[in-house]
N, C-alpha and C positions, 0 to 999 in steps of 0.2 A: 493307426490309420489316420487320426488327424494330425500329424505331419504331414501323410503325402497330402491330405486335401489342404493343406495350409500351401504346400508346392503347385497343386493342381490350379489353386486362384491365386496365384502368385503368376504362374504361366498365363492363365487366362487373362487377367490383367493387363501383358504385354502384348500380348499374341493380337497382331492386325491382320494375318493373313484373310484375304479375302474366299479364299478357295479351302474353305474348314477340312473339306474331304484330304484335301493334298496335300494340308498338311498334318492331316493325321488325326484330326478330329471326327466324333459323331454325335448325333445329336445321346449319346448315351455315353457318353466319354469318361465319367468316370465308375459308371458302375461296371461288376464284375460281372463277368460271365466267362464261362466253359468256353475256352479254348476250339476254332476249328479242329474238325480232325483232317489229317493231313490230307491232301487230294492222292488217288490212290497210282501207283508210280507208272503201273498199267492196266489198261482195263480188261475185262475178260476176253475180246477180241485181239485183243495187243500179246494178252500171256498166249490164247493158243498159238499167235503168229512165231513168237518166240522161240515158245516150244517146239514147231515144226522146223522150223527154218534150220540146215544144214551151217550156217551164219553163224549162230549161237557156239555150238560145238568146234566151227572156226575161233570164234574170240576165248571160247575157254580152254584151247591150247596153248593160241599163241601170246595171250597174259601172263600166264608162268615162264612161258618162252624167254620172253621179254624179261621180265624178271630178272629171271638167272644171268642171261647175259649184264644186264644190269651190274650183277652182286659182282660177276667176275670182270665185268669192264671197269667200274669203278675203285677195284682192289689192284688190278694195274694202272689205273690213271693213280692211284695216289702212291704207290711203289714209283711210279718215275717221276710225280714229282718230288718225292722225296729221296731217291738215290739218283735221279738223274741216270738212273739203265731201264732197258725197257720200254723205249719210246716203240718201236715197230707192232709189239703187239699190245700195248695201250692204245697205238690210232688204230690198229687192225679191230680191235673192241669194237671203239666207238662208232668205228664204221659200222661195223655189224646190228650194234645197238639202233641205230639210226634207221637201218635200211630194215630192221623187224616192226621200228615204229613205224616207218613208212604204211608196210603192210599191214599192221594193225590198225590205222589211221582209216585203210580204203576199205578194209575188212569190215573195219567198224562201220564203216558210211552205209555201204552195202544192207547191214544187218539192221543198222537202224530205217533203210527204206525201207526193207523187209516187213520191219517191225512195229515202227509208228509214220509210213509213207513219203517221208521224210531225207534226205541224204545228210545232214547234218540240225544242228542243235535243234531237234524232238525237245516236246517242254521235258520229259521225263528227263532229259540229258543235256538241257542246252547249258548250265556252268560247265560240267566237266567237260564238254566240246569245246568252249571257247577258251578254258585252262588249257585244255589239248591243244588249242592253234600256240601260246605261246612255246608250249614244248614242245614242238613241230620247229614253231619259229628257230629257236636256238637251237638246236639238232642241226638245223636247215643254214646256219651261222656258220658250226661246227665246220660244218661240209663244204662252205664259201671259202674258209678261210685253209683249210687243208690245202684244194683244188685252187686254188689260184694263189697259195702262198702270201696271200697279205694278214696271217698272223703268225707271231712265231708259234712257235711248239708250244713254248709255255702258256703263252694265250689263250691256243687251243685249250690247252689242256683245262686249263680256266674256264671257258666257254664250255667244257664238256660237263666240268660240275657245274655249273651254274642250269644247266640243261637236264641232269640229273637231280640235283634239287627242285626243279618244277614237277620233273616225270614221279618225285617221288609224291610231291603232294597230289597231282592230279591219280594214279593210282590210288590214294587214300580216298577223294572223292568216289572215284570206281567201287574199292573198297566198299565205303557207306552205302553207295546204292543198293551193290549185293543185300546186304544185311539188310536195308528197306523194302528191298523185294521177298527176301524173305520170311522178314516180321511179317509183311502185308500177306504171303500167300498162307502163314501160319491163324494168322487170325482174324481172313474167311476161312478156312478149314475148321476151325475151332465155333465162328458161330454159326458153318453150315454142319457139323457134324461129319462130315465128308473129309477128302483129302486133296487141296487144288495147292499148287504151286506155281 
């Protein structure tokens, strides 16, 4: 521990920020303490809304939905860029790909007013929204460049991975949330004794 305090007045020494808060200072700065615990992802009027809403059961078809066509549009985008056959139902994919995020995008919007009153980035959700708009974006590139022919195929095809490697990460956020919502509704269950999800 006295290295980092040899760091900590090492920093202090240079540190002129006038605004301590902002940059991250307190007046407790280096001693320890326990960790916040995390703000909770919904509260208990947000989960009943959830739960009710007709919304929910929308986005939890149309995510595997989405998926699969995923698995299967990206397993012919890279079949034709690699044999060069197979362009017609590689763009036919990506279209499709596109137009379920579409829907998933409004589905979402919907679900999230529904849910935290909101039509877009809800604190509970505002990173994966704004990851969402750029994979929205490129999707949205994809479709410029088909429709008006100002890229080639290959391009495209380019732009379509490059689009699928966002959707995959923003899903992974998706992903995490799931599993935060349901660590959170497993342990109020556990210190209510009851069963809330």
């Amino acid at each position: 521990m006295s290295g980092l305090n040899f760091v900590y007045n090492l920093v202090d020494s240079m540190d002129r920020c006038p605004w301590g808060t902002v940059a991250g200072r307190s007046n407790a700065r280096h001693e320890s303490s326990p960790p916040a615990p995390p703000a909770p992802l919904y509260t208990p009027e947000e989960r009943l809304r959830r739960d009710q809403t007709p919304w929910t059961l929308v986005q939890g078809i149309l995510a595997p939905v989405q998926f699969i066509v995923f698995l299967v549009s990206l397993g012919l985008v890279i079949n034709y860029l690699v044999t060069g056959s197979g362009e017609t139902a590689a763009t036919v994919s990506i279209v499709a790909k596109t137009l379920i995020l579409y829907t998933i995008m409004i589905t979402g919007a919907i679900w999230e007013k529904v849910v935290f009153g909101c039509y877009l980035f809800a604190r509970a959700f505002f990173w994966e929204d704004v990851f969402s708009f750029l994979v929205l974006t490129l999707h949205t590139v994809y479709l410029w460049g088909l429709l008006t022919g100002s890229l080639t195929i290959q391009q495209q095809m380019y732009v379509a991975l490059a689009a699928y490697a966002t959707y995959v990460v923003n899903a992974g956020q998706f992903l995490l949330k799931l599993r935060a919502a349901r660590l959170q509704a497993e342990a109020e269950a556990a210190s209510t004794g009851g069963s809330a999800q």
